[in-house]
C-alpha positions as CSV (number, residue, x, y, z in Angstrom):
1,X,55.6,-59.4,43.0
2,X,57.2,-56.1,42.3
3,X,57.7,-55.0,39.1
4,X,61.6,-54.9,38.3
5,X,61.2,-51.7,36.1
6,X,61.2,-50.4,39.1
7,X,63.9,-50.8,40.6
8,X,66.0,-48.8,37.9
9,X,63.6,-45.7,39.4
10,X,63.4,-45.8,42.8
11,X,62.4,-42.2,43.1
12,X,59.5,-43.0,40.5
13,X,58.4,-46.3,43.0
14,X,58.4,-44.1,46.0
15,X,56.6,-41.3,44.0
16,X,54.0,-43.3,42.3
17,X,53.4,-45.3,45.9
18,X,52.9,-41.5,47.8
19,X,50.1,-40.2,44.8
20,X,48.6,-44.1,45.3
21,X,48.1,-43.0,49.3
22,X,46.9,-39.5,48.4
23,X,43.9,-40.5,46.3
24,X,42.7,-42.4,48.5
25,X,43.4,-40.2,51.5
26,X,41.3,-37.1,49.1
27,X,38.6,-39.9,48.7
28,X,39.2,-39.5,45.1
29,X,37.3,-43.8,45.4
30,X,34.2,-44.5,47.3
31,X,33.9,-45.2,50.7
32,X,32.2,-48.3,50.3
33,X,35.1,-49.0,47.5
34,X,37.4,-48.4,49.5
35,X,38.0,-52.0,50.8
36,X,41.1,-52.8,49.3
37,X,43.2,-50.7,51.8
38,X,43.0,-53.6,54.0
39,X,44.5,-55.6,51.3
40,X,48.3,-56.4,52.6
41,X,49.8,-55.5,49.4
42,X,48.6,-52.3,49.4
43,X,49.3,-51.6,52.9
44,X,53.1,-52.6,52.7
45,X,53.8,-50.9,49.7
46,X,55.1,-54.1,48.3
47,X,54.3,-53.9,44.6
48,X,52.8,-50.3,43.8
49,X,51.8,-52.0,40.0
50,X,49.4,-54.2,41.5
51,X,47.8,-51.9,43.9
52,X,46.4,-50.1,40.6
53,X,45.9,-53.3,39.3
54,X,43.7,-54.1,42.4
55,X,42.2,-50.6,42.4
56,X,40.9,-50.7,38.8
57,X,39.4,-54.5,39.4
58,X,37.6,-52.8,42.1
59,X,36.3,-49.5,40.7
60,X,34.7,-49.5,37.5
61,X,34.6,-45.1,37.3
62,X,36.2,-44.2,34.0
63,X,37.2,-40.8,35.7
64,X,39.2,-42.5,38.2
65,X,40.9,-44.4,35.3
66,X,41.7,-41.5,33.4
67,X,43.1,-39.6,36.9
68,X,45.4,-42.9,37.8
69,X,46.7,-43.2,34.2
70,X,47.8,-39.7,34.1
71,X,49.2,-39.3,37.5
72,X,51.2,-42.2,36.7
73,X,52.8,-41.0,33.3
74,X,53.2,-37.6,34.7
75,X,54.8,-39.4,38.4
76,X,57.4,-41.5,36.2
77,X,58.4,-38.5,33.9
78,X,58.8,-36.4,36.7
79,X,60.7,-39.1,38.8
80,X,62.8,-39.5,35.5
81,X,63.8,-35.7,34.8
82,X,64.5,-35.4,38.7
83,X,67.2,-38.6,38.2
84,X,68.9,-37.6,35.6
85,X,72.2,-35.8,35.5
86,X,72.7,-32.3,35.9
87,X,73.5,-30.6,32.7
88,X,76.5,-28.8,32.5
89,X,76.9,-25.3,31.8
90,X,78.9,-24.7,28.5
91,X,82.5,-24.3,28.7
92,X,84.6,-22.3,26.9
93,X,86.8,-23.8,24.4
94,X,90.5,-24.7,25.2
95,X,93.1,-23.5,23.5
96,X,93.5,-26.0,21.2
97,X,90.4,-26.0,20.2
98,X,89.4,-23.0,17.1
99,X,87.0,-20.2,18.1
100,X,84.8,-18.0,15.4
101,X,86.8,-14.5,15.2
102,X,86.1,-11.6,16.9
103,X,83.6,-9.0,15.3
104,X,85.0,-6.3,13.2
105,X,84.0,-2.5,14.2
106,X,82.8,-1.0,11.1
107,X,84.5,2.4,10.1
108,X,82.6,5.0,10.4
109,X,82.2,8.0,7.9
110,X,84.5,10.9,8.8
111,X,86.0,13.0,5.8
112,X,87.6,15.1,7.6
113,X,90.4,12.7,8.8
114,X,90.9,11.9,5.1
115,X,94.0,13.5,4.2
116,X,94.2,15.8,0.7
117,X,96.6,13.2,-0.6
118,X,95.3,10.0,0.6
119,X,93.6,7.7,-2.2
120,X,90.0,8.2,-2.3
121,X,89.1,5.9,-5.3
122,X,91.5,3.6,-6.4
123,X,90.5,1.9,-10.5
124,X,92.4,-1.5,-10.5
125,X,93.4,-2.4,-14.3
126,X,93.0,0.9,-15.6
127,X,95.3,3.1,-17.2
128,X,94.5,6.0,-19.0
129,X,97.0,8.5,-20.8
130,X,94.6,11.5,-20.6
131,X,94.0,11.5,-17.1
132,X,97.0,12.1,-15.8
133,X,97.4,15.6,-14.8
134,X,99.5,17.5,-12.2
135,X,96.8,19.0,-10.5
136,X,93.4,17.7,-11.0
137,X,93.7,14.6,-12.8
138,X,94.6,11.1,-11.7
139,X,98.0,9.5,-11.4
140,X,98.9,6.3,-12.8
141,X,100.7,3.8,-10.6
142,X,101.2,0.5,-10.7
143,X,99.8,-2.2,-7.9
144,X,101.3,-5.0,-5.9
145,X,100.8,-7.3,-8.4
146,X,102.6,-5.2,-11.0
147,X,99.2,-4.5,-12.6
148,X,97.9,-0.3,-13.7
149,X,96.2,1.3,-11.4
150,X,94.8,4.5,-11.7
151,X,94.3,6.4,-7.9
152,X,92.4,9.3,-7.2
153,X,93.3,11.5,-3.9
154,X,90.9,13.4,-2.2
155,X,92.1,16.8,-3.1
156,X,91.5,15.5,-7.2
157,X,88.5,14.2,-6.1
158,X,86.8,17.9,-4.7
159,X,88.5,19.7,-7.2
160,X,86.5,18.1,-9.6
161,X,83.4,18.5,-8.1
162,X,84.4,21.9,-7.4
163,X,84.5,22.5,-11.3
164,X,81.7,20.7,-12.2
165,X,80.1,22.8,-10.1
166,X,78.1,19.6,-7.7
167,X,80.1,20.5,-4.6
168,X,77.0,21.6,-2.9
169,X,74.5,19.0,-4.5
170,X,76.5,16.0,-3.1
171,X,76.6,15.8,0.0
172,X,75.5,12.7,1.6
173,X,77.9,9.5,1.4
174,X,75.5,7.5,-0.6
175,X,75.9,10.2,-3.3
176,X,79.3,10.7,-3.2
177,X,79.6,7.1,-3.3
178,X,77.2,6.7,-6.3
179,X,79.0,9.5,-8.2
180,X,83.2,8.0,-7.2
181,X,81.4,4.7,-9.1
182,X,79.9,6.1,-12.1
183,X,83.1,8.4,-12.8
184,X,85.0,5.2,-12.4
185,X,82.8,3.4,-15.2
186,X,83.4,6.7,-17.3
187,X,86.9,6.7,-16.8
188,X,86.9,2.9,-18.2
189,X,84.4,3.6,-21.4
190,X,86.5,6.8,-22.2
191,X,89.8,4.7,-22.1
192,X,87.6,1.5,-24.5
193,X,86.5,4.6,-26.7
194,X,90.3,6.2,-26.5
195,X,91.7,2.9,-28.2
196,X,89.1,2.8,-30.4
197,X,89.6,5.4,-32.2
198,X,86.3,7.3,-31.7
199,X,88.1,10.9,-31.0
200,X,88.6,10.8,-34.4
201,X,84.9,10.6,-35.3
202,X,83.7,14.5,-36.8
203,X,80.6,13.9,-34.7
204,X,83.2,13.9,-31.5
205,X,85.1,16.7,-32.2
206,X,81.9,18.3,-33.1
207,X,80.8,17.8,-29.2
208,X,84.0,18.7,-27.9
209,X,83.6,21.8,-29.8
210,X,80.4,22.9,-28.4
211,X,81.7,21.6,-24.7
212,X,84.2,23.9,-25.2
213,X,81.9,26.6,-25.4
214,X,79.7,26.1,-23.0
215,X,83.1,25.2,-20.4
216,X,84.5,28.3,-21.1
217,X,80.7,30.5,-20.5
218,X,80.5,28.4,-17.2
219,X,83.8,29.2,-16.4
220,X,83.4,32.6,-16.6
221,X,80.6,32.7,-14.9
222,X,81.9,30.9,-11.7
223,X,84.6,34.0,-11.8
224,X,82.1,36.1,-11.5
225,X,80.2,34.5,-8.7
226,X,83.7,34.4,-6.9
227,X,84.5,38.3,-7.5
228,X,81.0,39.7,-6.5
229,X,80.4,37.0,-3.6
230,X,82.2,39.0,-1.4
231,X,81.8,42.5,-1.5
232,X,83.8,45.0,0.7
233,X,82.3,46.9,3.7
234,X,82.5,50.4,1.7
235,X,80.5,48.7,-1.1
236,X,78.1,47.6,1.6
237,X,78.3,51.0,3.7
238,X,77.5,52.9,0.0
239,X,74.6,50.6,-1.1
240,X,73.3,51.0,2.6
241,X,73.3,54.8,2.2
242,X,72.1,54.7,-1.4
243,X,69.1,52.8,-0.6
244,X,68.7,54.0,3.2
245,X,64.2,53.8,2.5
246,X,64.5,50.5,1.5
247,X,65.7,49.6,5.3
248,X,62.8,51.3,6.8
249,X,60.7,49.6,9.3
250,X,57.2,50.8,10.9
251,X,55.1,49.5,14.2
252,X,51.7,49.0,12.7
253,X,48.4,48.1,14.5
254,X,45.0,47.3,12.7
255,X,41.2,47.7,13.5
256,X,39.0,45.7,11.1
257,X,35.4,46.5,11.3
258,X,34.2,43.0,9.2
259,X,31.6,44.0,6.0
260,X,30.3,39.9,6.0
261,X,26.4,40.2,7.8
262,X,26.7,37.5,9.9
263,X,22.8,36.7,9.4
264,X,23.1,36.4,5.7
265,X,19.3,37.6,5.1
266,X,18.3,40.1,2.8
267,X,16.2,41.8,5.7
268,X,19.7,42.4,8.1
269,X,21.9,43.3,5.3
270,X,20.3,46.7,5.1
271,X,20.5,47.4,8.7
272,X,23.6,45.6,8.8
273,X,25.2,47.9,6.6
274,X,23.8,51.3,8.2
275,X,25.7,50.0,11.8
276,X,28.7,48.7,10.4
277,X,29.3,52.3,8.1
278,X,28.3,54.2,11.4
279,X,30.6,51.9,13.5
280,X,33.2,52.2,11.4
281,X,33.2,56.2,11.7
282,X,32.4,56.2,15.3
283,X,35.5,53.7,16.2
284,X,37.8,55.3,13.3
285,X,37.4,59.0,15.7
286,X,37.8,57.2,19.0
287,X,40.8,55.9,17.3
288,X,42.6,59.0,16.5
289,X,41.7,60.4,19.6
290,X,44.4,57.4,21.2
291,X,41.8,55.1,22.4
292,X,43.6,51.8,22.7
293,X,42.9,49.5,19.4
294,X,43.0,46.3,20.7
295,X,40.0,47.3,23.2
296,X,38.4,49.3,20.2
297,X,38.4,45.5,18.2
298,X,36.6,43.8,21.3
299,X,33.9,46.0,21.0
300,X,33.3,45.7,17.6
301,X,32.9,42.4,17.2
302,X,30.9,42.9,20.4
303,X,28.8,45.1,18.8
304,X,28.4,43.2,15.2
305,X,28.1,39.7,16.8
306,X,31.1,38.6,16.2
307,X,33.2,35.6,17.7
308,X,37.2,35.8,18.5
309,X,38.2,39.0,17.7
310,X,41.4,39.4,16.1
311,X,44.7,40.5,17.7
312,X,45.5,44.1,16.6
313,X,49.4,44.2,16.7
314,X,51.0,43.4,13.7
315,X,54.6,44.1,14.8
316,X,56.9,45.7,12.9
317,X,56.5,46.1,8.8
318,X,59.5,46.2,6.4
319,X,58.7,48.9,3.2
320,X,56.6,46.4,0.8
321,X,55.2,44.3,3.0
322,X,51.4,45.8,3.4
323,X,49.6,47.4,0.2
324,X,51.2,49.7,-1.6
325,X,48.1,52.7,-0.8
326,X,48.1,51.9,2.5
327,X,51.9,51.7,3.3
328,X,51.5,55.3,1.7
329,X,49.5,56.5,3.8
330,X,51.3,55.1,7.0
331,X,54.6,56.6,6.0
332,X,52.9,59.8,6.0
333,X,51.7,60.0,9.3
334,X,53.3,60.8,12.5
335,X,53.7,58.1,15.9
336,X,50.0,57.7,16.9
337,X,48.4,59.0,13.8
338,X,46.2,56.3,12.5
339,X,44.6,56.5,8.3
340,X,41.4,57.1,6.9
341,X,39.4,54.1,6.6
342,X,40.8,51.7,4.2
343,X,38.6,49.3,2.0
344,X,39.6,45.7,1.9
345,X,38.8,42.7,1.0
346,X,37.8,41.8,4.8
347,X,35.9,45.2,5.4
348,X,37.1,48.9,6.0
349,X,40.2,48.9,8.3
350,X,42.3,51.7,10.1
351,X,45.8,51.3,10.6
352,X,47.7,53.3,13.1
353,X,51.3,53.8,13.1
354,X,53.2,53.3,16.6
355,X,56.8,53.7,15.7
356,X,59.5,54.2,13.2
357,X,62.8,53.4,12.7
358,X,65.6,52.5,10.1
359,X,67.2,48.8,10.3
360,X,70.8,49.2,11.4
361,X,73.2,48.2,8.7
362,X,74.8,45.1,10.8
363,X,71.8,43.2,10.7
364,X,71.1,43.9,6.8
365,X,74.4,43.1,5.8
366,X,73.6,39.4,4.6
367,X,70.7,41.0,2.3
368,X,72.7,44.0,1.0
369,X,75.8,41.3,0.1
370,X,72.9,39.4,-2.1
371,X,71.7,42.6,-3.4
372,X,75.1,43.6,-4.4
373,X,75.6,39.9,-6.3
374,X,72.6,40.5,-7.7
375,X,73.2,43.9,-9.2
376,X,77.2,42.8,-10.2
377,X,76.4,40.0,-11.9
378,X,73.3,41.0,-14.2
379,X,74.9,44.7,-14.7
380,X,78.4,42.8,-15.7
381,X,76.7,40.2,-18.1
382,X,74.6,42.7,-19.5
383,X,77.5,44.5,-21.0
384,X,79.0,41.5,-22.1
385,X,76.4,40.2,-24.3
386,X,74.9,44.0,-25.0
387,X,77.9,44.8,-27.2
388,X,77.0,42.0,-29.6
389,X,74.1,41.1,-31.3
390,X,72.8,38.5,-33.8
391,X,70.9,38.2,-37.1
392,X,68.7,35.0,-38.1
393,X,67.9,34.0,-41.3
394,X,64.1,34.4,-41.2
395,X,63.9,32.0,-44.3
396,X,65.6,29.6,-41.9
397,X,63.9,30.3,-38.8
398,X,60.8,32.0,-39.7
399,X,59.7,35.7,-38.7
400,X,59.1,36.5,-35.2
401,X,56.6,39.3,-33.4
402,X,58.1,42.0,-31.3
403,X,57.5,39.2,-28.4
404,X,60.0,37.2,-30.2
405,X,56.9,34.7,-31.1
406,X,56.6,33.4,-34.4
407,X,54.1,35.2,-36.9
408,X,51.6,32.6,-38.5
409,X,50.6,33.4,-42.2
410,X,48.1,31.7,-44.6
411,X,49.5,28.8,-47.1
412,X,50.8,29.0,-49.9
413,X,50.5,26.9,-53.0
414,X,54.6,26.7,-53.2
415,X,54.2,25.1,-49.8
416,X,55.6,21.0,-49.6
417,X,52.5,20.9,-47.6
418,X,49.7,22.8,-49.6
419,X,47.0,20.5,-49.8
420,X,47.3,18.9,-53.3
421,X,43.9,20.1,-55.3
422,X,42.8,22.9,-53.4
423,X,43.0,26.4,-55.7
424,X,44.7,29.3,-53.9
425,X,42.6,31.6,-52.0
426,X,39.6,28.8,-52.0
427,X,38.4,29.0,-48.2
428,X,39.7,26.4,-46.2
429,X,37.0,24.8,-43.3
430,X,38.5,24.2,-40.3
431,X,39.0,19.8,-39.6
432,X,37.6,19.1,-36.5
433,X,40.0,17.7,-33.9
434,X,40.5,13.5,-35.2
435,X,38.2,13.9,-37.8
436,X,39.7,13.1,-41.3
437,X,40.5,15.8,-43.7
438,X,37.8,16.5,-46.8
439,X,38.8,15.0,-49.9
440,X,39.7,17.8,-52.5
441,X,37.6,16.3,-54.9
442,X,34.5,16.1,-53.2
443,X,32.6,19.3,-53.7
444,X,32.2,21.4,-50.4
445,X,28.6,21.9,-49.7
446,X,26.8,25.2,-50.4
447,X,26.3,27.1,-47.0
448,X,22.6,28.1,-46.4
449,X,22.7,31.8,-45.7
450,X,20.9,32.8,-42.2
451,X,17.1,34.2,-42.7
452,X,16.9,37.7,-42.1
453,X,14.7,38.5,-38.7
């Protein structure tokens, strides 16, 4: 009989009865096992279950077992997926029915879209009296809620980094962030301190005094940088002409004749030496004559033994660049003149000079404006502080050497910390580095004078 399983699968009956035919059609079973096709049940497909029923009565193979069993499972799960529904693709929600929101674009970080007075940082619950100010201070103002507020626009907000001087220090948006937040908590503590009463504390007015001072310095200073930050073109046409050397540039080409001896033996360091001096004369004439250098290098370190000789062309020089003796020297030759041998630390060299100009002013202007600040301010703050000076107490603060050092001088018994016991002018042996001090009543041993030799 068939099995009425079955029947709810009709695709996995049909499919289980095809595999059944196709083992034995592969002759997956023995020949001589192979009998049972002739059994009616198996030939009309009338009840696949028995047919493996049959088959397994009949073969005894553990491998055909394991084969049937798993074509089976594997036929009915297949059979199964292949009759089941369809699944449907998702559908979008009706309009009744609530969707998640859309995504919101975050802003991105553009300052310069930030009007001057548009609120920058806004303190909720804060309200300050000493903040308020017309120009670079905060505004109080009060918030939907009715609650203080205090608001700081954007123009406040560089001002005040303007005169604390940290306009060019923060710069990124983290930092400017991390600085809006900690003047924020200052603001707060300043108002706490405010109502407690602590500007009346000495030590308070004390510091306020001394940031008084050192406000006003800085403040002067800043002027200063403003005023001599941006000299005129007659200042910078003057200092030009004044200093017109300075600007001077030079075409310079080298010869090294190397002093190392490559074989590093006292035997070839003698006759080492004798053909580098002699090559060093020999190439230093050819080189005056106008042979060209770089050919002049080549040979040598063809000659020494040398690898990779070195480029000769050194481009052009600005005044301090190059040792003091041998810029000297160049400057007082003439295009194509070349020096006397120079000793260096690399061997004896020979410079000779190509070209020489002067540095138009239009490209030196940038250095001559910071030579000009430079000069401004330090000849400026010199006279300021030059037409005062001070006198210390040296009771208070001790004597000091002409390098403004302090002058050490032996104890004294009226010293707090003269050693309690000792008699004045007794000698004193130095204490070795952790080692405790001698006790002053313990007698210092007698020092053995040295045996005359």
């Amino acid at each position: 009989m068939e099995n009425p399983r079955l029947r709810q699968f009709p695709s996995c009956r049909a499919v289980i009865v095809a595999m059944a035919h196709q083992v034995i059609a592969l002759k997956l079973i023995p020949v001589s096992k192979a009998g049972i096709l002739r059994d009616e049940r198996v030939v009309g497909y009338a009840s696949p279950p028995n047919f493996f029923s049959l088959l397994l009565r009949k073969v005894s193979s553990s491998m055909v077992r394991i084969l049937i069993t798993s074509l089976l499972a594997g036929a009915c799960a297949f059979a199964q997926t292949a009759g089941a529904p369809p699944v449907q693709p998702p559908t979008r929600p009706s309009a009744t029915q609530p969707s998640a929101p859309p995504l919101v674009p975050q802003q991105s970080f553009n300052p310069d879209k930030v009007a001057p007075t548009d609120p920058v940082v806004t303190i909720h619950g804060l309200c300050p009296k000493n903040v308020v100010s017309a120009k670079t201070g905060s505004k109080d103002v009060s918030g939907k809620d009715g609650s203080c507020q205090t608001v700081i626009t954007k123009e406040q907000f560089n001002t005040m980094l303007s005169g604390m001087s940290l306009t060019s220090q923060i710069t990124t948006p983290s930092a400017m962030r991390n600085f809006a937040e900690s003047y924020s908590q200052l603001l707060s503590l300043a108002d706490a301190g405010e109502k407690a009463g602590a500007e009346n504390d000495p030590r308070f007015q004390e510091l306020m005094r001394i940031a008084r001072i050192r406000a006003l310095a800085d403040s002067y200073r800043h002027s200063l940088e403003d005023k001599y930050s941006n000299p005129s073109q007659d200042e910078i046409d003057a200092y030009y002409k004044e200093n017109i050397a300075k600007y001077d540039s030079f075409k310079v080409e080298r010869i090294i004749i190397p002093s190392i001896n490559p074989t590093r033996t006292p035997a070839g360091r003698a006759e080492y030496e004798k053909k580098f001096q002699q090559l060093a004369n020999d190439i230093r004439e050819r080189a005056a004559r106008g042979e060209e250098t770089q050919k002049l290098q080549d040979e040598v370190y063809k000659t020494l033994s040398l690898p990779s000789p070195p480029k000769t062309d050194l481009g052009m020089k600005r005044r301090g660049v190059l040792p003091a003796g041998i810029e000297k020297d160049l400057l007082a030759l003439k295009p194509g003149e070349v020096t006397k041998l120079e000793a260096e630390m690399s061997g004896l060299n020979i410079y000779k000079l190509r070209s020489r100009d002067t540095i138009p002013v239009e490209y030196v202007k940038s250095e001559i404006v910071r030579d000009l600040h430079q000069k401004n301010m330090e000849a400026t703050i010199k006279s300021v502080t030059g037409s005062t000076h001070s006198d210390l107490n040296e009771q208070f603060f001790g004597p000091t050497s002409g390098r403004g050092e302090p002058i050490l001088r032996n104890p004294q018994a009226s010293d707090p910390l003269y050693p309690k016991g000792l008699k004045p002018g007794a000698p004193i042996s130095p204490v070795a580095p952790g080692a405790a001090p001698p006790n002053p009543g313990t007698a210092t041993p007698a020092q053995t004078p040295p045996s005359p030799k």
